[in-house]
C-alpha positions, 0 to 999 in steps of 0.5 A: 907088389908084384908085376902080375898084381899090378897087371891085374890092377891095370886090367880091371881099370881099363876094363872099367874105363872102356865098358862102363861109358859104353854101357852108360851111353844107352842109359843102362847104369854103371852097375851094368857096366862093371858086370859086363865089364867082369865077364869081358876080363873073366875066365869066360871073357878074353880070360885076362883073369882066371881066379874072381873068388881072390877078388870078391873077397877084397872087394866085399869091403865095398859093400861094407863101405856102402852101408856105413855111408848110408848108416852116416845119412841115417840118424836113430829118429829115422830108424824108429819112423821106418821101423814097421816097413823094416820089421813088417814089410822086411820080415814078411817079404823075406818069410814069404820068399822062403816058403815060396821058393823052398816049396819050389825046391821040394816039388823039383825033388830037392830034400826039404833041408836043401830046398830050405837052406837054398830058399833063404840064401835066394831070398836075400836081395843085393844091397849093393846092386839095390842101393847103387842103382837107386843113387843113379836114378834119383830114386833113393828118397821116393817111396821106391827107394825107402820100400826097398831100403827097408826090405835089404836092412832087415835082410842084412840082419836076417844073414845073422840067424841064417847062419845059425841056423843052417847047421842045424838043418845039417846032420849032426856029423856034418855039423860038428865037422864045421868050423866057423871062423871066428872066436865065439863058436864053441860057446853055447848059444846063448852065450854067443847072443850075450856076446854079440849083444854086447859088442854091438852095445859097446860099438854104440856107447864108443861112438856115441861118446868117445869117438868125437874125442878122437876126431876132434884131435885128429882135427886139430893136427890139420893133416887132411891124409890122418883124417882119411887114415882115421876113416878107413881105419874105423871101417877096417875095425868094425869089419874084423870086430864083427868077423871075430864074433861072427856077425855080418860086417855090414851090419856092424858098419851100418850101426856105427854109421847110425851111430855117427848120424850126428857127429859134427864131422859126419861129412867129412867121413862121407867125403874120405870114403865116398871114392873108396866106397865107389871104387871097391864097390865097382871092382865087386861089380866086375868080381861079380862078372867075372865069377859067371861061370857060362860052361854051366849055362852052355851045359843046361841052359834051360834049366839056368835060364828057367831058374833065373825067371822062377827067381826073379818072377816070384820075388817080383810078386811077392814083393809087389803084392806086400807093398800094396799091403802096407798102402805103397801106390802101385806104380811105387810097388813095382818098381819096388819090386822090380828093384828087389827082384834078384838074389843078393851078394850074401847068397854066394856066401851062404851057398858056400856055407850050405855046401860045407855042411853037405846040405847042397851039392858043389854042382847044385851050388855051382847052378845056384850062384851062377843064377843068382849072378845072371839075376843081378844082371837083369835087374838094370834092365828091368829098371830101365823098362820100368822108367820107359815103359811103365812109368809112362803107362801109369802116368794116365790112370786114375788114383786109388783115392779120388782127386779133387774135381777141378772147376777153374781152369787158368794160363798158368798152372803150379805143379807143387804148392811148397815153399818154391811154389808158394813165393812164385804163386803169391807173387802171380796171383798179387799181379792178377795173373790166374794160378791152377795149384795142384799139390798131392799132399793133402795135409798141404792142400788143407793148409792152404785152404785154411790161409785161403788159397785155392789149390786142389788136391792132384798129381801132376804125373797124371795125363788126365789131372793135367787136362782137368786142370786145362794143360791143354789151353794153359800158357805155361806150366811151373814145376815146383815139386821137391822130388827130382824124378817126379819133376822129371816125370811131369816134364816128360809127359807135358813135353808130350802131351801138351808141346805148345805149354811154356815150362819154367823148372825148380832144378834141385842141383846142377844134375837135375837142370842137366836133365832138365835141359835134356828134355827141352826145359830153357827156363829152370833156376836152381833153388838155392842159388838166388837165396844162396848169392843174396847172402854172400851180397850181405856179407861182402856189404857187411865187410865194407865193400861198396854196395854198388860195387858188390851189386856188379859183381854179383851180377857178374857172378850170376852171369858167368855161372849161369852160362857156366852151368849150360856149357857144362852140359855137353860134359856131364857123360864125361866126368874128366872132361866136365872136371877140367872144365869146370876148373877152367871157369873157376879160374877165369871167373876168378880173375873176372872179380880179382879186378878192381876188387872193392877194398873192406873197411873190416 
């Protein structure tokens, strides 16, 4: 490797390091971060590195990493319940998008093969950019984040018929003079479906079954770096498989991911590519950045600024208004919107495309990618008013549809009636101790009427839901809900609305009690944790260890990971730093019950 090679690779480490904190300290996200991060080092930066399109090749793999992971969380069964989002709400948005924009184009006085051909790239939202940002905020399992996982899968699909359909939108000169890049493009079309549709089917059938076979004996040689090997490996020849027979290498990876759904060693192929995954899809994020190219936008300004807006703002709308159509709540639809609302990685693609096939001008595509790129970056932003500013506002409207009325008002109320909330609940009421319940499952609100407890149908992110149910005279407030950022959003509005309320917390994992914990919340308890620490109890008497002696040291244990849990909060911004910690105080509690430890009699 050469030094200037190994330069470039220290620059964009560094560049990483010191702007993603700074940006994550005011809470705009790393995605925001690896792209300011790009235009610092870029050619319209301190021009450290002056050729970005070397980059944004390479780190295209990061996005093909990122959909086999997601492949590998998704099994068919899930597929097939979101088949009418992915088809209905992805098919109308992407019809509705292009038609919009194209007709854009031709008022602007653009030919209609150019306005088309540019309308569908836009049309395209960033898969990366989209998916990234949801993990960040907990949203992807809210309606927000499968709303718009749905739109970018069929997105994804749709690049395929968009390349083909391009060229004939060109003169015919201009198409025979293209040449594809891979082996089936002087075939007939309908040979190259044939052909298309039978590697995706033989991607299936082998990984269905026979790939097992291979990593049940890359297991056996309990060489954790072949088992790595074995993972990369798979990405690198799905991604050449797909470019060979001219299919997106991203949808080739999410079908073998799906396909791995339900392999016994599904985790552990997460677990290989997860710091690959983020690693290349940060160095896309700067690739990105880098590519900006702000001597367009300091020529024209207006017009770049005009078009940013005209994209973001239609999509925006189109997207809104569709997701009301199939019945998703209006705060879900805009902050679905708002996540879709930029152009898409595959867009630099297709205006490359579009330029060799002389149906865009290099300055036209030079406006096009430089717009989409600014797109990308006020998506963060506008997440982040959406979190803030909308959120909040909608928290006091009334539902569409009525909630219950509620007669009764008590000293404590349970947002949430599942399985956490039931355990708690039952306990109270045995104790005389009244409950207000408000549950916004109706089918769990009926349920429960059936056994004959009283709970009401409400949303607890909703101001005047709270008051009805006498937040305002109640003692204390359990939040028991299952989603992480509708926990959140009550706590918030509770810490707001009614401070005196005593709020007692069910935290998902340690990152949810972090911010709960930032929120002022001091009684929260992990879900798992207490089940989780009776089974090893179980366990250990079950080995023979004393059962007295095990009771202490579990006490010992609980003790020791709660006060753990709380000072490891003050590194939670610091992922090196909360690393180090933590394994300081695995090592200290280790010694704490290596003493004394009780002998086993099995």
């Amino acid at each position: 490797m050469s030094s200037q090679n190994l330069l470039h690779v220290f620059i964009f480490l560094a560049a990483a390091c010191v702007v993603v904190p700074i940006v994550n300290r005011f809470r705009l996200g790393a995605v925001l971060g690896y792209l300011v991060a790009g235009v610092v080092i870029g050619p319209w930066g301190l021009g450290l590195i002056t050729d970005p399109q070397k980059v944004l090749h390479f780190a295209e793999f990061g996005v093909v990493m990122m959909l086999f992971v997601i492949g590998l969380e998704l099994e068919p069964p899930v597929l097939w319940r979101m088949r009418t989002w992915i088809v209905g709400l992805g098919g109308l948005q992407m019809l509705l998008t292009t038609a919009a924009l194209a007709t854009i184009g031709m008022m602007v006085g653009y030919s209609w093969s150019t306005s088309l051909a540019a309308a569908m790239a836009l049309s395209l939202s960033s898969t990366a950019l989209v998916l990234q940002m949801l993990e960040e905020k907990n949203l992807m399992n809210t309606s927000v984040g499968e709303t718009a996982f749905s739109v970018l899968l069929f997105q994804d699909i749709a690049v395929i018929p968009i390349l083909v359909l391009m060229p004939l939108l060109a003169a015919p000169a201009e198409e025979a003079a293209l040449q594809r890049d891979d082996l089936i493009t002087h075939l007939p079309g309908y040979w190259q479906a044939l052909i298309v549709a039978a590697v995706i089917g033989l991607l299936i059938m082998t990984g269905r079954y026979f790939s097992i076979h291979l990593f049940r004996v890359i297991a056996r040689s309990r060489q954790r770096e072949i088992f790595t090997a074995l993972s990369l490996a798979l990405i690198v020849g799905i991604t050449l498989l797909m470019l060979m027979i001219g299919v997106s290498p991203a949808l080739g990876a999410f079908i073998a991911g799906v396909v791995l759904a339900n392999s016994e060693y599904r985790h552990s192929l997460e677990t290989d590519i997860e710091p690959f995954k983020g690693l290349l899809l940060g160095l896309f994020f700067i690739s990105v950045g880098m590519g900006m190219d702000f001597g367009l936008l300091a020529k024209d300004p207006l017009a770049i600024i005009a078009g940013v807006l005209c994209l973001v703002m239609v999509k925006t709308a189109i997207v809104g208004v569709i997701a009301r159509l199939f019945r998703i709540d209006s705060l879900h639809a805009i902050g679905c919107a708002l996540a879709l609302s930029q152009g898409g990685e595959f867009a630099f693609v297709l205006f490359t495309f579009a330029r060799d096939l002389n149906l865009m001008a290099r300055l036209d595509a030079d406006y096009m990618t430089l717009i989409v790129a600014l797109s990308m970056a006020t998506t963060p932003l506008l997440m982040l008013w959406y979190s803030h500013v909308v959120t909040p506002r909608f928290m006091s409207i009334l539902p569409d549809r009525d909630y219950d009325s509620i007669a009764e008002q008590h000293p404590v109320i349970i947002a949430g009636f599942g399985r956490f909330g039931q355990i708690i609940g039952r306990f109270l009421l045995s104790q005389g101790v009244g409950v207000t319940v408000l549950e916004k499952d109706i089918d769990q609100v009926d349920l429960l009427r059936k056994f004959d407890f009283k709970g009401y149908f409400g949303d607890a992110t909703r101001l005047d839901l709270l008051r009805n149910a006498g937040a305002d005279k109640a003692k204390a407030l359990i939040v028991a809900v299952d989603e992480v950022e509708t926990s959140l959003q009550i706590v918030r509005l509770a810490r707001q609305a009614f401070p005196h309320l005593t709020i007692f917390a069910r935290a998902r994992n340690r990152r949810h009690a972090y911010e709960l914990d930032r929120l002022g919340v001091t009684h929260f308890k992990r879900e798992l944790f207490e089940s989780s620490l009776s089974m090893a109890r179980e366990i250990m008497v079950w080995m023979g260890a004393p059962a007295h002696e095990i009771d202490h040291r579990v006490a010992q244990f609980r003790q020791h990971d709660e006060a753990t849990l709380r000072d490891s909060f003050r590194f939670f911004e610091d992922e090196p730093a909360l690393i180090n910690f933590s394994r300081t105080r695995r090592s200290e509690l280790e010694q704490i019950l290596r003493n004394d430890a009780p002998p086993l009699d099995k």
